[in-house]
C-alpha positions as CSV (number, residue, x, y, z in Angstrom):
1,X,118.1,154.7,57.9
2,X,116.3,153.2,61.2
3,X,118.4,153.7,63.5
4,X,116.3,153.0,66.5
5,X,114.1,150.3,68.1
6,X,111.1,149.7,69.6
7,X,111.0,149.3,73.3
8,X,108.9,148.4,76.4
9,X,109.7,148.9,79.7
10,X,107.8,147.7,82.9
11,X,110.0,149.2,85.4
12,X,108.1,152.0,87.3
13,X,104.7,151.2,85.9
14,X,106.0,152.9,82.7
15,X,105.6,152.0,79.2
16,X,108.0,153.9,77.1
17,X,108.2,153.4,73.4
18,X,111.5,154.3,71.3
19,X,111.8,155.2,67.8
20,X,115.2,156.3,66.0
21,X,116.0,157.6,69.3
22,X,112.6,159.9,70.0
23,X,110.8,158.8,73.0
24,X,107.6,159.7,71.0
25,X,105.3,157.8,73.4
26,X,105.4,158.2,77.3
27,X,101.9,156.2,78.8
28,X,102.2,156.3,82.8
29,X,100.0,153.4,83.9
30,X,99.6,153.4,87.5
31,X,99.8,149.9,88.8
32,X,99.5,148.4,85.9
33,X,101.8,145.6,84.2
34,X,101.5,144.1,80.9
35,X,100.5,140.3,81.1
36,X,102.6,137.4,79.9
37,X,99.9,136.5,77.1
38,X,100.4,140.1,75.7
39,X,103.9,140.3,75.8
40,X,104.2,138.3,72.3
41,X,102.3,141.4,70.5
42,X,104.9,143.7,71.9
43,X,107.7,141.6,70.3
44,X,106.0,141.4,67.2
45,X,105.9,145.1,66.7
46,X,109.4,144.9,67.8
47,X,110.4,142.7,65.2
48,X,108.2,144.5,62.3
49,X,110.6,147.5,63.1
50,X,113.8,145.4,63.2
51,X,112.8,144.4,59.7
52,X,112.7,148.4,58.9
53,X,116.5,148.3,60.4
54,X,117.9,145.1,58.7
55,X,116.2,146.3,55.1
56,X,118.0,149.7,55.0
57,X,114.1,151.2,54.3
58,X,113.7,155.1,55.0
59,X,110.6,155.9,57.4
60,X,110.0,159.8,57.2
61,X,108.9,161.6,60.2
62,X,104.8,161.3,59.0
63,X,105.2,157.7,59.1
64,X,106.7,158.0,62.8
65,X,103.6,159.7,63.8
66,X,101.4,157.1,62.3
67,X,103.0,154.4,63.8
68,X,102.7,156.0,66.9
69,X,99.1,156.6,66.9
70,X,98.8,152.9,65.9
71,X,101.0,152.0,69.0
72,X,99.0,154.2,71.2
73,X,95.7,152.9,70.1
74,X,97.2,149.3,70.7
75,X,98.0,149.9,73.8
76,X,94.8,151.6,75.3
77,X,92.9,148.4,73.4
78,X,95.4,146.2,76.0
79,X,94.3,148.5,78.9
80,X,90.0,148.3,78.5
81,X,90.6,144.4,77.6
82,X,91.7,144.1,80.7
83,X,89.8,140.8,82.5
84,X,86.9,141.9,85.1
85,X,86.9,140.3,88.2
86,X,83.4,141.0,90.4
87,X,83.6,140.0,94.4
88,X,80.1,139.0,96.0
89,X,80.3,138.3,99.5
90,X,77.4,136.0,100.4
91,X,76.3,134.7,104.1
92,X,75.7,130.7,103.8
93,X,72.0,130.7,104.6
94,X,69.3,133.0,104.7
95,X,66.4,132.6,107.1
96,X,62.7,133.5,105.9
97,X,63.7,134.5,103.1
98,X,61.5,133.5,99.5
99,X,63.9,132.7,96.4
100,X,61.3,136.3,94.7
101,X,63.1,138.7,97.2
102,X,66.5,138.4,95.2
103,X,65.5,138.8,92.0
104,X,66.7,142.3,91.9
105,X,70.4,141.3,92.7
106,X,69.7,138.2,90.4
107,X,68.9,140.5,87.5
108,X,72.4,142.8,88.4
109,X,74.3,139.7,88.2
110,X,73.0,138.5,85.1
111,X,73.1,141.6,83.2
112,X,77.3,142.0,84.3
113,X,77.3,138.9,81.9
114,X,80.6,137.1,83.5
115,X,82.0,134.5,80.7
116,X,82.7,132.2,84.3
117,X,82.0,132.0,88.0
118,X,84.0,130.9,90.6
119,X,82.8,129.3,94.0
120,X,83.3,128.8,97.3
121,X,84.8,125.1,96.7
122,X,87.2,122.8,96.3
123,X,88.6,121.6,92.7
124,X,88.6,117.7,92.2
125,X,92.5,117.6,92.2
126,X,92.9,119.0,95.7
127,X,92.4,115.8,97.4
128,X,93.7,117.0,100.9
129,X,91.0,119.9,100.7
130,X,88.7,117.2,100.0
131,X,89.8,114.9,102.6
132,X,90.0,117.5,105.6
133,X,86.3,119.0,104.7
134,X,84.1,116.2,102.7
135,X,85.2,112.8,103.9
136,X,81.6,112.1,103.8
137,X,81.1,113.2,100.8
138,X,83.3,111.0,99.5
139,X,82.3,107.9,101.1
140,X,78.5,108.6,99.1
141,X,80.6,109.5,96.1
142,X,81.7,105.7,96.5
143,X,78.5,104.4,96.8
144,X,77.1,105.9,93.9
145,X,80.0,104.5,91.9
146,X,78.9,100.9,93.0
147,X,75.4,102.0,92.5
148,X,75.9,102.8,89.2
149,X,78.6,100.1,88.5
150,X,81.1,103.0,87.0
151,X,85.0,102.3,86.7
152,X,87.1,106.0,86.6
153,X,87.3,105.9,82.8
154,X,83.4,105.8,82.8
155,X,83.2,108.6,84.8
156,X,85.7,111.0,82.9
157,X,83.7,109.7,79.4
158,X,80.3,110.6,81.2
159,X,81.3,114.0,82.3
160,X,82.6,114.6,78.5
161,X,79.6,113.1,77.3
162,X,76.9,115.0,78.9
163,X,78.7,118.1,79.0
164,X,78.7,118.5,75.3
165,X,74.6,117.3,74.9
166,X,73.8,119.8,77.1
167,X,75.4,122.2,74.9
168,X,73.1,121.6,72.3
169,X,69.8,121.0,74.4
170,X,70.6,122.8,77.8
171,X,66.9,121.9,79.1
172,X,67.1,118.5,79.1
173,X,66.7,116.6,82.3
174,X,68.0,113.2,81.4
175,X,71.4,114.8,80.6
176,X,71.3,117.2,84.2
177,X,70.6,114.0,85.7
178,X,73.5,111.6,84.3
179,X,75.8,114.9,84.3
180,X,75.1,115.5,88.3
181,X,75.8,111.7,88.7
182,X,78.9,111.3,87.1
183,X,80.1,115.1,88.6
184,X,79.4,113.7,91.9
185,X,80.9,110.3,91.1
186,X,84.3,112.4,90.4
187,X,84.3,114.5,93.4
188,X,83.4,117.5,91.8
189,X,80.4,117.9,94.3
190,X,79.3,121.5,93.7
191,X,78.7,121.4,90.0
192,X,76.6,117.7,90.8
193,X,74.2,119.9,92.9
194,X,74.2,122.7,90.7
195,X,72.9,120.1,88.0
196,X,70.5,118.4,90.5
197,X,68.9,121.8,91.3
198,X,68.6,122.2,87.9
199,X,66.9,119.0,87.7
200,X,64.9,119.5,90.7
201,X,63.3,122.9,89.7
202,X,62.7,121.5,85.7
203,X,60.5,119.1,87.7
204,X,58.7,121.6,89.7
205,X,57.6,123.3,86.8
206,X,56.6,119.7,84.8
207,X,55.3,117.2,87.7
208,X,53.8,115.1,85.0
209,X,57.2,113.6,84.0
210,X,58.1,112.7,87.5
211,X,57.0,108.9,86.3
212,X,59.0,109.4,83.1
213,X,60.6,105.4,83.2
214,X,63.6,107.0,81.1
215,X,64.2,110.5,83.3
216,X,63.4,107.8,86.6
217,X,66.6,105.3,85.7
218,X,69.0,108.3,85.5
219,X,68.1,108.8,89.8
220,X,70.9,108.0,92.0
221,X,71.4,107.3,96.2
222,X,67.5,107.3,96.8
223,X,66.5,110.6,94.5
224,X,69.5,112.4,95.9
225,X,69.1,115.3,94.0
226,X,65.6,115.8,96.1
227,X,67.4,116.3,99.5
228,X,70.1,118.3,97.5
229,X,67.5,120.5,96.0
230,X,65.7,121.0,99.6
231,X,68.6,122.1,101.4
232,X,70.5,124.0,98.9
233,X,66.7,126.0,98.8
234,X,67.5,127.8,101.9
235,X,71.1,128.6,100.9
236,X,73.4,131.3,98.6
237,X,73.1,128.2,95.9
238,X,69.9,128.1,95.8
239,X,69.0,131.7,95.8
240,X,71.6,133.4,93.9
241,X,74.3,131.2,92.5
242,X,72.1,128.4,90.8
243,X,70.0,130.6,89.2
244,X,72.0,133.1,88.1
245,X,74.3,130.2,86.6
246,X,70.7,129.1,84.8
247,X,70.2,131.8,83.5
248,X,73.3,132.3,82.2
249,X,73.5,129.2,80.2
250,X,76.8,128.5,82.3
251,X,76.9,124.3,82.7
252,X,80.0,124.5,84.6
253,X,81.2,126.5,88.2
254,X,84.9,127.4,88.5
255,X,86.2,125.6,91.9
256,X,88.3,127.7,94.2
257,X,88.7,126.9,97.2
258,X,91.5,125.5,99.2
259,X,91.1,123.8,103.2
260,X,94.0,121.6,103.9
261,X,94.4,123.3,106.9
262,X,90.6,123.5,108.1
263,X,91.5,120.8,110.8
264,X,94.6,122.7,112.5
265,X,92.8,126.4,111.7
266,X,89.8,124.5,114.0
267,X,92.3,122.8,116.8
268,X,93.9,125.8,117.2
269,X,90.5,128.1,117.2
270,X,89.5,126.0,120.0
271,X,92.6,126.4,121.7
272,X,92.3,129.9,121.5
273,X,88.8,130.2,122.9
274,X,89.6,128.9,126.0
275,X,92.4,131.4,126.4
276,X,90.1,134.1,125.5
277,X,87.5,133.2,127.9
278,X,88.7,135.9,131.1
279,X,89.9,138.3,127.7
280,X,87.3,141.3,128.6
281,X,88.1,143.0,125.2
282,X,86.6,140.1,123.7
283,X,83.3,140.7,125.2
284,X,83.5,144.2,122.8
285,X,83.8,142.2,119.6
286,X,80.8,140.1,120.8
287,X,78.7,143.1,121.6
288,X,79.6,144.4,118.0
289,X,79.0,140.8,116.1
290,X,75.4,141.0,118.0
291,X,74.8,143.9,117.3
292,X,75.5,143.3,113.4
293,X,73.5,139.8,113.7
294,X,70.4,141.8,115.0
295,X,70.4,144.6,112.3
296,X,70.7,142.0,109.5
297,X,67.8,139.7,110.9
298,X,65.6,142.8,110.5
299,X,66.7,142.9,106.5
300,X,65.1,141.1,104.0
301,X,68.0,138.8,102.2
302,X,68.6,140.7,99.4
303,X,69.3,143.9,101.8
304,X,71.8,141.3,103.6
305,X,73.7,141.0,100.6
306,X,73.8,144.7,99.5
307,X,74.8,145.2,103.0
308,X,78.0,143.2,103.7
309,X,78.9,144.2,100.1
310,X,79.5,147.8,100.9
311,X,82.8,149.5,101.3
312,X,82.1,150.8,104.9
313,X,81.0,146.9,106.0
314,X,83.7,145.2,104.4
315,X,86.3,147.4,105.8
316,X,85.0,147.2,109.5
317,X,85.1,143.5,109.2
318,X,89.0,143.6,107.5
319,X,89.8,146.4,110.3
320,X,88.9,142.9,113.0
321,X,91.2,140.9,111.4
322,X,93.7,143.3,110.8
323,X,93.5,144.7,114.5
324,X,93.0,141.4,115.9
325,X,97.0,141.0,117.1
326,X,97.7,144.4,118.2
327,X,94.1,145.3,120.1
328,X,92.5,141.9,121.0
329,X,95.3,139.3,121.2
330,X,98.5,139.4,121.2
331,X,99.2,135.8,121.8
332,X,101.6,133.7,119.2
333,X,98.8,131.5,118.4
334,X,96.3,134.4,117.3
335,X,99.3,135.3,114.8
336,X,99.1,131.7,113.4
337,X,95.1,132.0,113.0
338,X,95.4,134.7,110.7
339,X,98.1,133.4,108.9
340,X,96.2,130.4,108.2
341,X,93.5,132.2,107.1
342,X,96.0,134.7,104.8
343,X,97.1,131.5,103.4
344,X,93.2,130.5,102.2
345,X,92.1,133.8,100.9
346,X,96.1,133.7,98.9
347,X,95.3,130.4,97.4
348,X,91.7,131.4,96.5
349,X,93.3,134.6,94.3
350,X,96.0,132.2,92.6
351,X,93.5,130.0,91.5
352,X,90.8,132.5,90.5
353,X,93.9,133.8,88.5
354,X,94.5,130.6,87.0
355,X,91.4,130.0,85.5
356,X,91.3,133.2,84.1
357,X,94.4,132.4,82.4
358,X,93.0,128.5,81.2
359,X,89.5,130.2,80.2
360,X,91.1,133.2,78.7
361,X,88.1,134.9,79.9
362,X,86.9,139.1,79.8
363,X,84.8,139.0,82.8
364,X,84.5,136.8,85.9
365,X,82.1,136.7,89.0
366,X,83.4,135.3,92.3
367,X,81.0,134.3,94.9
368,X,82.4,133.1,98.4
369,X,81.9,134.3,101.7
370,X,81.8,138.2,102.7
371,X,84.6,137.5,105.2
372,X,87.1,136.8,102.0
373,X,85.6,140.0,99.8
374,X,88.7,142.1,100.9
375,X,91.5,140.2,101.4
376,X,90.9,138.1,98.3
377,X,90.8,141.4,96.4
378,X,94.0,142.7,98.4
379,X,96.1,140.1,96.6
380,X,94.4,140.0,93.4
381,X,94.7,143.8,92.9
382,X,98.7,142.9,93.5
383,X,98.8,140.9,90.6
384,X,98.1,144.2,88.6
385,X,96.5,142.0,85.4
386,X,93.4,142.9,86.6
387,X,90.5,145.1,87.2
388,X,88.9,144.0,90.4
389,X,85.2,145.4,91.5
390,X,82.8,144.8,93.9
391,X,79.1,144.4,94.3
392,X,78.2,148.2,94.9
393,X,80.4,149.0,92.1
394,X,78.0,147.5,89.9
């Protein structure tokens, strides 16, 4: 007669499984909690053994040894399907540097094979984000609307629309075209010159069909994705993220970022600097930022990258901010800088979290500034659903 049950405990990172009163599994999983969309396959072993219980059936002590083999191999399959999230610090421009020098860290990204990336911007649906950075933005987002005479529904049937023929034919420049419009038309400003860079380098490589009639009529605010194309060249887009995206097949980037409070984290910055001015330990951390500024113009850019990716720059940098109130200054409204800036790199984790959780993905690259590498993985590593890596890990 089954006497016992089937339990699973979080408490204390343990997992402790209970059968007819024999603890005959003990896994210690440091830091580690099981996740809300696994919590169902614990109940429904829990249930299966209930059904033992309420059916009077005999299990002999052969059978508890099997089951708990099975259990133990269930479990280690939860632990290595554990979603893997990759940090890459980035700067936001690199100067004479050609797209060929990071083809090396192109080719390391692209063999990771993440199912999404995230970026360094700001979903459609955070309108104050939107408001406080890309007011400009907007107001061409309006024109293009007029331009192409689109109401709202249009634009949310044109996103659908294009997104699923590119699926099928993910080459085809008529589609990146109308796809980068309609993106743009909605806000969603990133992925619009992901597309147009797409566009833009398709006709690089095929010049003849620049006087395509049909490709031509798809070409919105002046040949927009030109300029986009040009100045995204010089940038972390252009170089790494674009491609590597390309490559990948990926026709959508994962928006992250959150800047309600870029105009008070700027008024108060300001305010700040002024104070600072007479502050000689200031004049320390702009001997050091030099000093840094000169070493990495001597790099090429892919060197920059594997530079501010490593564990001894990313915790120098961390060691600024972390310092910054008790060595530098000590003033109430240095406190509420770094809050504001706790609050950013907090929202970016929640919402790299939540698409994990809407994508139900295995493995996830983040690009965003170096600057956020750390604390971004401070407070994802707290969530303990996830295995979070960076760039030299690789």
């Amino acid at each position: 007669m089954v006497e016992g049950f089937l339990n699973h405990e979080k408490s204390n990172s343990m997992i402790s499984f209970e059968l007819v009163g024999l603890d005959f599994i003990a896994l210690q999983v440091s830091g580690i909690e099981i996740p809300d969309s696994r919590n169902a396959a614990f109940s429904l072993l829990q249930s299966g053994l209930h059904l033992f219980e309420k059916e009077n059936l005999m299990i002999t002590r052969r059978t508890k040894l099997t089951i708990s083999l099975i259990l133990l191999v269930f479990w280690l399959h939860i632990l290595t399907s554990q979603t893997t999230i990759l940090l890459v610090g980035t700067v936001h421009a690199f100067e004479d540097s050609t797209s060929a020098v990071f083809e090396p860290l192109r080719q390391k990204l692209i063999a990771f094979q993440p199912d999404v990336i995230c970026i360094e911007s700001i979903p459609t649906w955070d309108t104050l984000s939107l408001q406080a950075v890309r007011s400009s933005s907007i107001e061409t987002a309006k024109q293009l609307r007029q331009e192409k005479g689109w109401q709202a529904q249009d634009i949310t049937i044109f996103i659908k629309e294009y997104h699923e023929k590119l699926k099928l034919d993910t080459n085809n420049m008529i589609y990146h075209s109308q796809l980068a419009n309609a993106l743009y038309a909605n806000h969603d400003f990133w992925n619009a010159y992901y597309h147009w860079f797409v566009l833009s380098q398709q006709l690089k490589q095929h010049p003849d069909l620049q006087s395509d009639k049909e490709l031509n009529s798809t070409f919105a605010l002046s040949k927009i994705h030109e300029r986009t194309a040009l100045y995204q060249a010089k940038t972390e887009y252009g170089h790494i993220i674009f491609p590597v995206a390309k490559a990948l097949n990926h026709l959508y980037l994962y928006n992250i970022d959150e800047r309600s409070d870029d105009a008070e984290f700027a008024k108060e910055g300001k305010k700040l600097a002024w104070r600072l001015v007479f502050n000689f330990k200031v004049f320390k951390l702009l001997k050091m930022y030099k000093k840094e500024k000169r070493l990495m113009t001597e790099m090429t850019g892919n060197e920059v990258i594997e530079y501010i990716n490593s564990a001894d720059f990313r915790q120098r940098f961390q060691e600024l901010f972390d310092d910054a109130p008790v060595k530098y200054s000590k003033s109430k409204r240095t406190k509420y800088l770094i809050a504001l800036w706790e609050k950013r790199n907090q929202e970016m984790a929640n919402r790299i979290a939540q698409t994990i959780q809407s994508t139900d993905t295995q493995k996830v690259i983040v690009f965003f500034g170096a600057a956020h590498v750390e604390p971004v993985k401070r407070y994802l590593e707290k969530m303990n659903n996830y295995k979070v890596i960076t760039l030299g890990q690789l």
